[in-house]
KOLFI-463941 format. One record per atom (N, C-alpha, C, O, CB): x, y, z; residue in one letter. Coordinates in steps of 0.05 Angstrom, whole numbers, padded with zeros to 5 digits, always signed. Each point is the difference from the previous one (the first is absolute). Glycine has a CB too. Example, Ala and Ser with C-alpha at 12.3 -4.5 7.8 and 13.67 -1.06 7.14 Angstrom:
2
+00264-00114+00156A-00018+00024+00000A+00018+00024+00000A+00021+00000+00013A-00059-00023+00012A+00031+00044-00039S+00016+00024+00001S-00015+00022+00014S+00010+00022+00004S+00014-00035-00047S
This chain:
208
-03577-00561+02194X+00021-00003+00020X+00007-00030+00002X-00015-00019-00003X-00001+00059+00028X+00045-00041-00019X+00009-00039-00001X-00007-00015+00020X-00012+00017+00013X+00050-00010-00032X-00039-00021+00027X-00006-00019+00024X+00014+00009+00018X-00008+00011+00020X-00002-00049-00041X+00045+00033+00014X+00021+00015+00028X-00010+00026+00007X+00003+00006+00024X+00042-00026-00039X-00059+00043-00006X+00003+00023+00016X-00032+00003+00018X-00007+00016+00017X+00049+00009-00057X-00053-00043+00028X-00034-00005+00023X+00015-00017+00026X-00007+00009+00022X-00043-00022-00068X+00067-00006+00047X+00007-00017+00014X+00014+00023+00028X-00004+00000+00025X+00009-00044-00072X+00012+00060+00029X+00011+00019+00028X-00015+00030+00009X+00008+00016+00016X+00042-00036-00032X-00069+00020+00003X-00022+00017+00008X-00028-00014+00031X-00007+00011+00021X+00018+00007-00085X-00017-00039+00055X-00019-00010+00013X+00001-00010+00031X+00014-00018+00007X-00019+00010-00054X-00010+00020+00062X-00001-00010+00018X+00021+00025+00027X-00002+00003+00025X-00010-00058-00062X+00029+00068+00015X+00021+00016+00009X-00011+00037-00001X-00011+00011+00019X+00049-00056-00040X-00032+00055+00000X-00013+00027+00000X-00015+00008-00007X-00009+00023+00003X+00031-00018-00002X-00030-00023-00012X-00037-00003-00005X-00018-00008+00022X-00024-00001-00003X+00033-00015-00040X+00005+00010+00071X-00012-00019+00020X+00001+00014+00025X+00002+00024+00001X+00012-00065-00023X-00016+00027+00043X+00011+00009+00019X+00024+00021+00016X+00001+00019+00016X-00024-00054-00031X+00041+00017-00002X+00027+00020+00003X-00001+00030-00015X+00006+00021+00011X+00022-00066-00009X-00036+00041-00026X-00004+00025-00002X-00023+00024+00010X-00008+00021-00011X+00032-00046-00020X-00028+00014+00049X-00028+00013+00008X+00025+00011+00033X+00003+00024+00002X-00066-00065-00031X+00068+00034+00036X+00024-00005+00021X+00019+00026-00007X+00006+00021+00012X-00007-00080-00011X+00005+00050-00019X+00032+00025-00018X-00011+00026+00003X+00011+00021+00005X+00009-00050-00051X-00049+00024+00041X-00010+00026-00001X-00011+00015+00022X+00000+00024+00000X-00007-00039-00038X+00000+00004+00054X-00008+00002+00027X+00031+00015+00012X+00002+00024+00006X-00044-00074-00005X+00059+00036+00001X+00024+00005+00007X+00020+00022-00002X+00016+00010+00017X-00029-00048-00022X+00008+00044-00027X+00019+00019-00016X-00022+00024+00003X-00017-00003-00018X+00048-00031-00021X-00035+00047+00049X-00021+00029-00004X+00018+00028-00003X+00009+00015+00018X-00050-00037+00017X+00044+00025-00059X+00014+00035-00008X-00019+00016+00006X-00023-00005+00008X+00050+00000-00047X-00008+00037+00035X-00025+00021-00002X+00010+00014-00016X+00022+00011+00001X-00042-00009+00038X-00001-00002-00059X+00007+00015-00027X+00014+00023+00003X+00022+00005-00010X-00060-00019-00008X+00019+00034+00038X+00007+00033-00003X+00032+00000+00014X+00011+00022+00001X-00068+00003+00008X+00076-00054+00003X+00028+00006+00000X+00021-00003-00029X+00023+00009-00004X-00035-00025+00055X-00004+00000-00068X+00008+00001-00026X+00001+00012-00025X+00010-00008-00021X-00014-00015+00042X-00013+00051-00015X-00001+00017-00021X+00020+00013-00006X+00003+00006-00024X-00039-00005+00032X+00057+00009+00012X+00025+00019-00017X+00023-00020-00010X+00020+00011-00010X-00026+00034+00042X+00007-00072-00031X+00011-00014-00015X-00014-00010-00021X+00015-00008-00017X+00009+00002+00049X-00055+00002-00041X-00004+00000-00020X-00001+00023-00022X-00003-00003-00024X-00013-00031+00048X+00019+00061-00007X-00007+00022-00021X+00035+00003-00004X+00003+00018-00016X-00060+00011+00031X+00075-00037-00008X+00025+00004-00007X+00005-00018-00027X+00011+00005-00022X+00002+00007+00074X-00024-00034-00042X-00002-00025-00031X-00020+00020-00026X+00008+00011-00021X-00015-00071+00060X-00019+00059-00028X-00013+00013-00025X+00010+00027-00007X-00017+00017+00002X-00022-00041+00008X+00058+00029-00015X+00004+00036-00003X-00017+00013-00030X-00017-00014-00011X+00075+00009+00037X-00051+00026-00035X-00012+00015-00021X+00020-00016-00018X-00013+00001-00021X-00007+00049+00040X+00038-00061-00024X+00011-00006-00028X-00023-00023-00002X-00020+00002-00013X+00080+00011+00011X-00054-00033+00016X-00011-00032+00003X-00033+00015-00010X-00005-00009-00022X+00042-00026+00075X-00052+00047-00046X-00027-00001+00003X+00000+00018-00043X-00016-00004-00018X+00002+00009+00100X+00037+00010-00080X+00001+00015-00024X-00002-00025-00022X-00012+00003-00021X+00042+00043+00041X-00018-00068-00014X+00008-00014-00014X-00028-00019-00014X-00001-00015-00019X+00051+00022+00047X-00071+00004-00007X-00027-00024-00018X-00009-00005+00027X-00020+00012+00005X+00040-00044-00053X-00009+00014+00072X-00007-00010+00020X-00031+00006+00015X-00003+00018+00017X+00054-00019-00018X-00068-00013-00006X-00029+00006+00000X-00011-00025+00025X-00011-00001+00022X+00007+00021-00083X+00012-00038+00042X-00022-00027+00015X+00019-00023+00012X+00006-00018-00015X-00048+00023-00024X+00051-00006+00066X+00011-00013+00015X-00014-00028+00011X-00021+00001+00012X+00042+00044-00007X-00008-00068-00009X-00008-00019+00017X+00018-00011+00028X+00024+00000-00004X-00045-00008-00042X+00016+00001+00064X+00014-00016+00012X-00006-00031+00008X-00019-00006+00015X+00030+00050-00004X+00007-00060-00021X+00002-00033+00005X+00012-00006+00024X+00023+00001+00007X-00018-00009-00052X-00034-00004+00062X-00001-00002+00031X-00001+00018+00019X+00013+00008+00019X+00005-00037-00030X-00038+00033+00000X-00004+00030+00014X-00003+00001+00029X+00007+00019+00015X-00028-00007-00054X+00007-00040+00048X+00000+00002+00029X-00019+00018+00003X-00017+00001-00019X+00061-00012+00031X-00048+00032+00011X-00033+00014+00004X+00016+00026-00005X-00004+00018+00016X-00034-00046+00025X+00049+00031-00056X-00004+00027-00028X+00015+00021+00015X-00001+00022-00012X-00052-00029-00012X+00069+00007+00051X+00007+00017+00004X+00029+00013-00020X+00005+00024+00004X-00035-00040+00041X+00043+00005-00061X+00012+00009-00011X-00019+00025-00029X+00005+00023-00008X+00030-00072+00033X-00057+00026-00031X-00010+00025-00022X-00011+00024+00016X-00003+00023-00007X-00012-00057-00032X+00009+00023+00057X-00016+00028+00018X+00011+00021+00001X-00013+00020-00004X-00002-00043+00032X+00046+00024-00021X+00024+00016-00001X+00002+00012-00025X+00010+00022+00000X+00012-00049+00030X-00028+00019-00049X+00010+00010-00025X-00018+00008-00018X+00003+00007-00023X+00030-00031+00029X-00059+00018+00013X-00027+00019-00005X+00006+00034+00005X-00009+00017-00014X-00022-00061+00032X+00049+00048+00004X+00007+00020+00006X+00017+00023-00025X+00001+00024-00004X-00004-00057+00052X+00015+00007-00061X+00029+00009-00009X-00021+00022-00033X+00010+00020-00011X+00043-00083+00033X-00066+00057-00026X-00008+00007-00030X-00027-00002-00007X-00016-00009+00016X+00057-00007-00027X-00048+00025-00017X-00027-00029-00009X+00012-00018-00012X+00021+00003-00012X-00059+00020+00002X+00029-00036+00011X+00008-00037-00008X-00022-00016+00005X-00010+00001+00022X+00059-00001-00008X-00059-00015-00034X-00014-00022+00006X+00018-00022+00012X+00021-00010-00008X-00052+00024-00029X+00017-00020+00058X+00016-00025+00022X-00021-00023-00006X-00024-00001-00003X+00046+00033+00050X-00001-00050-00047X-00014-00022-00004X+00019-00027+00022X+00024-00001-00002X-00045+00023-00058X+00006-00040+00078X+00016-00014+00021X-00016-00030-00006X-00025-00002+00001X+00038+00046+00040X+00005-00068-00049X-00005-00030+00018X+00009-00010+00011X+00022+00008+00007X-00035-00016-00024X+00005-00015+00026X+00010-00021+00023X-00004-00025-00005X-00019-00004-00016X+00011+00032+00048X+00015-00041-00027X-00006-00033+00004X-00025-00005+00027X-00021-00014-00001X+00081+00001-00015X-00051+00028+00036X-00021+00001+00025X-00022+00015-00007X-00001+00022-00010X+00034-00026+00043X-00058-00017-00022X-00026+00010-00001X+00003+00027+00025X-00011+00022-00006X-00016-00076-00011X+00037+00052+00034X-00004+00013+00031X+00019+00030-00011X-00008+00022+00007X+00009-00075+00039X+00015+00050-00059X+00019+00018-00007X-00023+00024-00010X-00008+00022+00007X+00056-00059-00022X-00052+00024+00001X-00017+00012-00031X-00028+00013+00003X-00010+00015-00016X+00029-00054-00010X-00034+00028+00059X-00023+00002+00011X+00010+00028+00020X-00018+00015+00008X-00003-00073-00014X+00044+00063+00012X+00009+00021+00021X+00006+00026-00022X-00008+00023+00003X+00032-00061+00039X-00010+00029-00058X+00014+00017-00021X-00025+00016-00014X-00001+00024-00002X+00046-00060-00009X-00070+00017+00002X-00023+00024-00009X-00009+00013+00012X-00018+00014-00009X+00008-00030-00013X+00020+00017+00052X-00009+00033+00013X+00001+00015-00023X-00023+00005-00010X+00045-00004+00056X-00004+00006-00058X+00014+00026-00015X-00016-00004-00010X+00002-00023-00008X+00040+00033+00004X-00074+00005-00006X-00012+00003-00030X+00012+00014-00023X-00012+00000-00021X-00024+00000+00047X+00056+00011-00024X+00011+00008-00023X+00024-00009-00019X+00009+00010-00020X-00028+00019+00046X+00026-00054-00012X+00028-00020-00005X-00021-00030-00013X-00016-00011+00015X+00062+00031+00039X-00043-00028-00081X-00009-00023-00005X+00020-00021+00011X+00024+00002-00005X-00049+00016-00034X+00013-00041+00057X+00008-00024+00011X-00010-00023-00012X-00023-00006-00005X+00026+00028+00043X+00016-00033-00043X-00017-00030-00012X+00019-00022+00017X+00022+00001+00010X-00038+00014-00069X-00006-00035+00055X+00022-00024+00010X+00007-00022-00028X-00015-00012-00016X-00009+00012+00074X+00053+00004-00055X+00018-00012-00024X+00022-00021+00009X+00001-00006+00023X-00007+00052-00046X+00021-00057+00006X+00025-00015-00006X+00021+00013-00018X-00001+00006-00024X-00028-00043+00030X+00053+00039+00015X+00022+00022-00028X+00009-00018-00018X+00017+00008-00016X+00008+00026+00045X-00037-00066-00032X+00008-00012-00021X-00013+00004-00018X+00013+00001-00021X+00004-00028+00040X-00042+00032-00023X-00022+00003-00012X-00007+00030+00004X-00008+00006+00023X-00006-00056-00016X+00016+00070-00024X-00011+00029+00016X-00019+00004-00024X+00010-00001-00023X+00036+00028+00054X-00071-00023-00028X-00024+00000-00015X-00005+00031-00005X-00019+00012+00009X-00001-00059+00011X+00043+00060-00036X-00004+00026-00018X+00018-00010-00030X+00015-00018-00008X-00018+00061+00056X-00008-00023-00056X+00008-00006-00033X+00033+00016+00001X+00003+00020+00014X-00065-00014-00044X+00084-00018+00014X+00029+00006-00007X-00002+00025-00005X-00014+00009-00018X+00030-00049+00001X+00006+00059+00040X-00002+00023-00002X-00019+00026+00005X-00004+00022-00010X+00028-00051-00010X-00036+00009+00045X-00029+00020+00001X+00016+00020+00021X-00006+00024+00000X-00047-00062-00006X+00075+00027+00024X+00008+00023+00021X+00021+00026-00007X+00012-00010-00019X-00019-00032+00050X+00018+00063-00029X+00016+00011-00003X+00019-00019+00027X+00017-00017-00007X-00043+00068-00021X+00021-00046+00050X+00024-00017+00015X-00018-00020+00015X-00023-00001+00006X+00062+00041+00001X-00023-00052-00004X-00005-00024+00019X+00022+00000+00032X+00022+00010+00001X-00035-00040-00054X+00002+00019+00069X+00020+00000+00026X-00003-00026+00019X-00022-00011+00004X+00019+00065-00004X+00024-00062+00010X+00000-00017+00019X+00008+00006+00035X+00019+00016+00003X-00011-00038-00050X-00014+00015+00064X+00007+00005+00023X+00008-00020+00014X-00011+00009+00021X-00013+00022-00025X+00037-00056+00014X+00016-00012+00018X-00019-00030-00012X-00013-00017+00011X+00032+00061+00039X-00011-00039-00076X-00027-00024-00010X+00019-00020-00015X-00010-00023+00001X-00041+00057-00013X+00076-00034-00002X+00011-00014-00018X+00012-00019+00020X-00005-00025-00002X+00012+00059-00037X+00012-00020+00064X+00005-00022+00025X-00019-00028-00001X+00011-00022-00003X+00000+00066+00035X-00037-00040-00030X-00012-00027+00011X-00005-00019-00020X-00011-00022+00004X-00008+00044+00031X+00033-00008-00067X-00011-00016-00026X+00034-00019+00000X+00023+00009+00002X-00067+00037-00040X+00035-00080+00036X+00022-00015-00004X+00010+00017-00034X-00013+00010-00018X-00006-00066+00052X+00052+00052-00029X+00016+00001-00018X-00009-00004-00032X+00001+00015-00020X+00025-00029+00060X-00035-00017-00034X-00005-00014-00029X-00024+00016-00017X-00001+00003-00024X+00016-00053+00044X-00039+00060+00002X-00029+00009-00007X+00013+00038-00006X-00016+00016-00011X-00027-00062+00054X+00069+00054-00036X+00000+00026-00003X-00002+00020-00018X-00007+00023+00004X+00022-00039+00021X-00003-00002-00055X-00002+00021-00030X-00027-00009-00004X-00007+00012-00021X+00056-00009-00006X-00066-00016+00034X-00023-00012-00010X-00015+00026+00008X-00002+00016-00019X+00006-00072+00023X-00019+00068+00028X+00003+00015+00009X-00002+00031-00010X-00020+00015-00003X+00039-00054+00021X+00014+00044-00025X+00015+00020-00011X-00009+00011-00035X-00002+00022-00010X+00040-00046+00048X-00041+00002-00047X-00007-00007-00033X-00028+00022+00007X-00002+00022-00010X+00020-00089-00010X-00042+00053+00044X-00022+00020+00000X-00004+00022+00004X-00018+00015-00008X+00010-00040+00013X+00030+00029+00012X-00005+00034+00008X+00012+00017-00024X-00003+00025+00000X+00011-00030+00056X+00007-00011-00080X+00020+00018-00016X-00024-00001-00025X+00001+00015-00019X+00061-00028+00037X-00082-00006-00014X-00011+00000-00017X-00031+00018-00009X-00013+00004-00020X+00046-00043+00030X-00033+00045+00021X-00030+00023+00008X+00012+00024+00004X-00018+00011+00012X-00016-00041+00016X+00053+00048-00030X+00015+00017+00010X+00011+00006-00034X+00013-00014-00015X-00004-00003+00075X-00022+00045-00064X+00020+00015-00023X+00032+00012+00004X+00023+00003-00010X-00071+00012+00000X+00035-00013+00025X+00037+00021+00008X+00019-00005+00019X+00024+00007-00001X-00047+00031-00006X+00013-00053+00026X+00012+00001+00043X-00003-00021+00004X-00017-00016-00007X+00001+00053+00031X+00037-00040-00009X-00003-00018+00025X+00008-00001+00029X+00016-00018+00004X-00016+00000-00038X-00006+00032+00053X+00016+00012+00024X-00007-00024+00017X-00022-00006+00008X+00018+00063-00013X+00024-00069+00009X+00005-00025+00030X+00018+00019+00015X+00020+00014-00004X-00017-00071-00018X-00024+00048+00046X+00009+00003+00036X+00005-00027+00017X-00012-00008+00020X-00020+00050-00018X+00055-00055-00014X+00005-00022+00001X+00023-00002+00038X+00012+00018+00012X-00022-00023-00083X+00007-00015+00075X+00036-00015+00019X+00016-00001-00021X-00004-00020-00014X-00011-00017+00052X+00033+00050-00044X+00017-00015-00018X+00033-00002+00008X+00013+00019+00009X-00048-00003-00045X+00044-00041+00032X+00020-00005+00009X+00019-00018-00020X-00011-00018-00013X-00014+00027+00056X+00057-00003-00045X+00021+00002-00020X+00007-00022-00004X+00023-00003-00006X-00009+00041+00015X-00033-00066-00005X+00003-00026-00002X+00009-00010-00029X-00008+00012-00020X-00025-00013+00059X+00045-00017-00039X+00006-00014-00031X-00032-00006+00001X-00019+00014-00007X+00079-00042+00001X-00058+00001+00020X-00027-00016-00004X-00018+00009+00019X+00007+00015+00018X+00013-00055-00033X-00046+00030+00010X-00025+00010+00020X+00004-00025+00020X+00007-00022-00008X-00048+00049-00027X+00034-00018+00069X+00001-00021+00015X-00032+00001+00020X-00011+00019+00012X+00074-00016-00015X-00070-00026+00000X-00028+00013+00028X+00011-00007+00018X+00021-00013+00004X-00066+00008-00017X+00023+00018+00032X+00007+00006+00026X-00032-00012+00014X-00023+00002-00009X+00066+00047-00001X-00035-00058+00032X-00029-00012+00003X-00020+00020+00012X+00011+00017+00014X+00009-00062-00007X-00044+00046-00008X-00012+00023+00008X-00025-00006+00019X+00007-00017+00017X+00011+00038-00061X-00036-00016+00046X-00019-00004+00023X-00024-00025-00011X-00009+00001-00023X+00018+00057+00044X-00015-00074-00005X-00019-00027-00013X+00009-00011-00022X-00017-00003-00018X-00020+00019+00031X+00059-00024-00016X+00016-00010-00027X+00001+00017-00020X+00004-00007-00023X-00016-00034+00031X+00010+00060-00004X-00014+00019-00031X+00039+00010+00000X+00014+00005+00020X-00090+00027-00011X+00083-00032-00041X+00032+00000+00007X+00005+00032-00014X-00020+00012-00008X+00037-00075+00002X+00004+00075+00004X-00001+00025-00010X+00032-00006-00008X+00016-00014+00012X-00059+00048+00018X+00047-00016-00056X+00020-00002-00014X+00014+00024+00000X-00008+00023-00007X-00012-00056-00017X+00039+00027+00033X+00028+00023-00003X+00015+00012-00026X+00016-00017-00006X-00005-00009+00045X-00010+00038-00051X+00015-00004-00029X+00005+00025-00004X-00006+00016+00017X-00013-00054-00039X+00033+00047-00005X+00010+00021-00021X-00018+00009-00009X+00011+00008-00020X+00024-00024+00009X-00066+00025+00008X-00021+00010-00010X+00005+00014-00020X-00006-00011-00021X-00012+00009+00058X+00031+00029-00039X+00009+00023-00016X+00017-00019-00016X-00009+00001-00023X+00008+00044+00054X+00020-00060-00030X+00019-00015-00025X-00013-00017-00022X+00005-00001-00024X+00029-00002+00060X-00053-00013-00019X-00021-00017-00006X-00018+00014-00020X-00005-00010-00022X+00009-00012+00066X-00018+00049-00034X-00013+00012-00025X+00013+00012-00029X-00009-00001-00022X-00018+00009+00061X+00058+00007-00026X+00018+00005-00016X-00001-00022-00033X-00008+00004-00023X+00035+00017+00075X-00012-00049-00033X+00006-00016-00017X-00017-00020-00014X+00009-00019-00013X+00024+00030+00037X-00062-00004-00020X-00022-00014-00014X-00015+00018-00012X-00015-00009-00017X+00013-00025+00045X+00002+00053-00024X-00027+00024-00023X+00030+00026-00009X+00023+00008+00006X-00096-00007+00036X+00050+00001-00057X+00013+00028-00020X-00012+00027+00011X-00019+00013-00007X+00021-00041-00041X+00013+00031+00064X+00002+00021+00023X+00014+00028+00008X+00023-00001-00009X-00029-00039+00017X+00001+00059+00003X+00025+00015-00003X-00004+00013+00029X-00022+00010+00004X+00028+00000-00062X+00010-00009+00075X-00007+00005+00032X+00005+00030+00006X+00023+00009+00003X-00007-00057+00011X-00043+00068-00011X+00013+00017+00001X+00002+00011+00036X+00011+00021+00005X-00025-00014-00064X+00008-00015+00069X+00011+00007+00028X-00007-00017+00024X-00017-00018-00002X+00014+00062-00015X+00020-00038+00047X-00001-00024+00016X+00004+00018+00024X+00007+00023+00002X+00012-00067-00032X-00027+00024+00050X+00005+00011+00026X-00006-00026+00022X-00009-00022-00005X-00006+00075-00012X+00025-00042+00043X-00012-00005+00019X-00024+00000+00020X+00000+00024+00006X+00033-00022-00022X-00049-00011+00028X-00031+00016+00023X+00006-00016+00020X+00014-00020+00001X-00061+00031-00031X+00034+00003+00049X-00005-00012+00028X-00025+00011+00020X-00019+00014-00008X+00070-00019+00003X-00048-00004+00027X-00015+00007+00024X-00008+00040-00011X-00022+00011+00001X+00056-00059+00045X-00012+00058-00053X+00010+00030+00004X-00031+00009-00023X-00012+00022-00001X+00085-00021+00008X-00077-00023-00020X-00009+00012-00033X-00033-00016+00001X-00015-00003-00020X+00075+00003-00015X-00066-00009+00062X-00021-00018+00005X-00009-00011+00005X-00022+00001+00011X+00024+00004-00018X+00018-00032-00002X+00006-00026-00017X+00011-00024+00030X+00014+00008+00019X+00007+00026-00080X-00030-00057+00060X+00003-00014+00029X+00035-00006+00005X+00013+00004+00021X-00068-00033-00026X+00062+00023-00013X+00028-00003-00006X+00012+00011-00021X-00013+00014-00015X+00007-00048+00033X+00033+00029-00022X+00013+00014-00021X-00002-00017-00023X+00001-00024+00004X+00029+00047+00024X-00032-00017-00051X+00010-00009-00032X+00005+00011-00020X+00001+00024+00006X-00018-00048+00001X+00020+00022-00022X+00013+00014-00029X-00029+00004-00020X-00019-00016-00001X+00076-00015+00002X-00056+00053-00015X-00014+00009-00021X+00023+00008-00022X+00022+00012+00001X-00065+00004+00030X+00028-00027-00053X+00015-00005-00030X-00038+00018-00016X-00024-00004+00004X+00075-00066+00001X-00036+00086-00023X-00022+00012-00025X+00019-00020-00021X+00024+00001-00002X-00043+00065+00015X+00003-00083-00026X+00001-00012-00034X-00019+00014-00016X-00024+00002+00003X+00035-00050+00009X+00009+00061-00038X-00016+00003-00018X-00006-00023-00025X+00019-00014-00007X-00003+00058+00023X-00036-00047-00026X+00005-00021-00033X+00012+00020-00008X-00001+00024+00006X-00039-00057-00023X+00061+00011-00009X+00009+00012-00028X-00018-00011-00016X-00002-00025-00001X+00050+00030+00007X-00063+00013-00022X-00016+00009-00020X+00023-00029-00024X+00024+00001-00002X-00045+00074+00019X+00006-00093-00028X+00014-00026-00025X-00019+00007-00020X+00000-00011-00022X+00017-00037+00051X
């Protein structure tokens, strides 16, 4: 990992604050299961979809949900120790504590990969860096549950203890940097679980 991306990790979601975020943000899985089993359907699962990870997992309630949805090997990290210490409740969900710059599985070990309200807090410049990893542990998928918003440029916005969060085009951004093919999108909210509303995008790779 580079210096800048230890530099905006430290001290931040590795620290305190993220110990905070988490404390703060508490889902409950069993409201997110009929929007994850609408995502995993019988084609998607027909298709291979076995071994799922999620990058930032936070305390796992998203895989928890989607423990429901199928079998699937789940697999969850974090940057936060506290995250990661709550999240192995689940004995049946592997948790590790990681860096999405650095994700310590071998290229192509996942059928999909997923993000949840995680690309927001990554600066602009650090974002294909990021992106490069999840496309690079992930055979087939990539489903972001992103903010996304129809901006030319990314703008931050200041966020709580200096920690800044970035506004941007997410979906255009992956479009126009990987070899991609989008096969479906939507909206979620409060209705579907979820603390607020945002957008979900399914990316498939094209097979080079």
């Amino acid at each position: 990992m580079s210096e800048n991306n230890e530099n905006q990790n430290i001290g931040k979601w590795d620290g305190d604050f993220g110990i905070k975020y988490t404390i703060r943000n508490k889902i409950y899985p069993e409201k997110l299961i009929p929007f994850f089993k609408e995502i995993f359907t019988d084609e998607l699962k027909k298709s291979g979809v076995k071994r799922i990870l999620e990058a930032g997992c936070n305390r796992g309630h998203n895989l928890v949900a989607i423990s429901y949805c199928g079998e699937f090997e789940l697999y969850g990290f974090d940057i936060n120790p506290y995250s990661i210490l709550l999240a192995r409740e689940y004995k049946e969900i592997s948790f590790t504590l990681g860096d999405i710059f650095n994700i310590l599985y071998k290229d192509e070990y996942f059928d999909l990969v997923f993000t949840a309200g995680v690309l927001i807090h990554i600066n602009p410049d650090l974002l294909e860096d990021a992106l490069k990893e999840i496309f690079r542990v992930t055979k087939k998928y990539y489903l972001m549950l992103e903010y996304n918003y129809d901006f030319e440029e990314f703008e931050k916005k200041d966020y709580r203890e200096n920690v800044g969060l970035w506004r941007g085009n997410f979906k255009k951004f992956v479009l126009d940097h990987f070899n991609v093919n989008l096969i479906t999108e939507g909206t979620v909210g409060r209705e579907e679980g979820f603390g607020d509303t945002r957008q979900y995008y399914l990316f498939e790779k094209n097979i080079e």
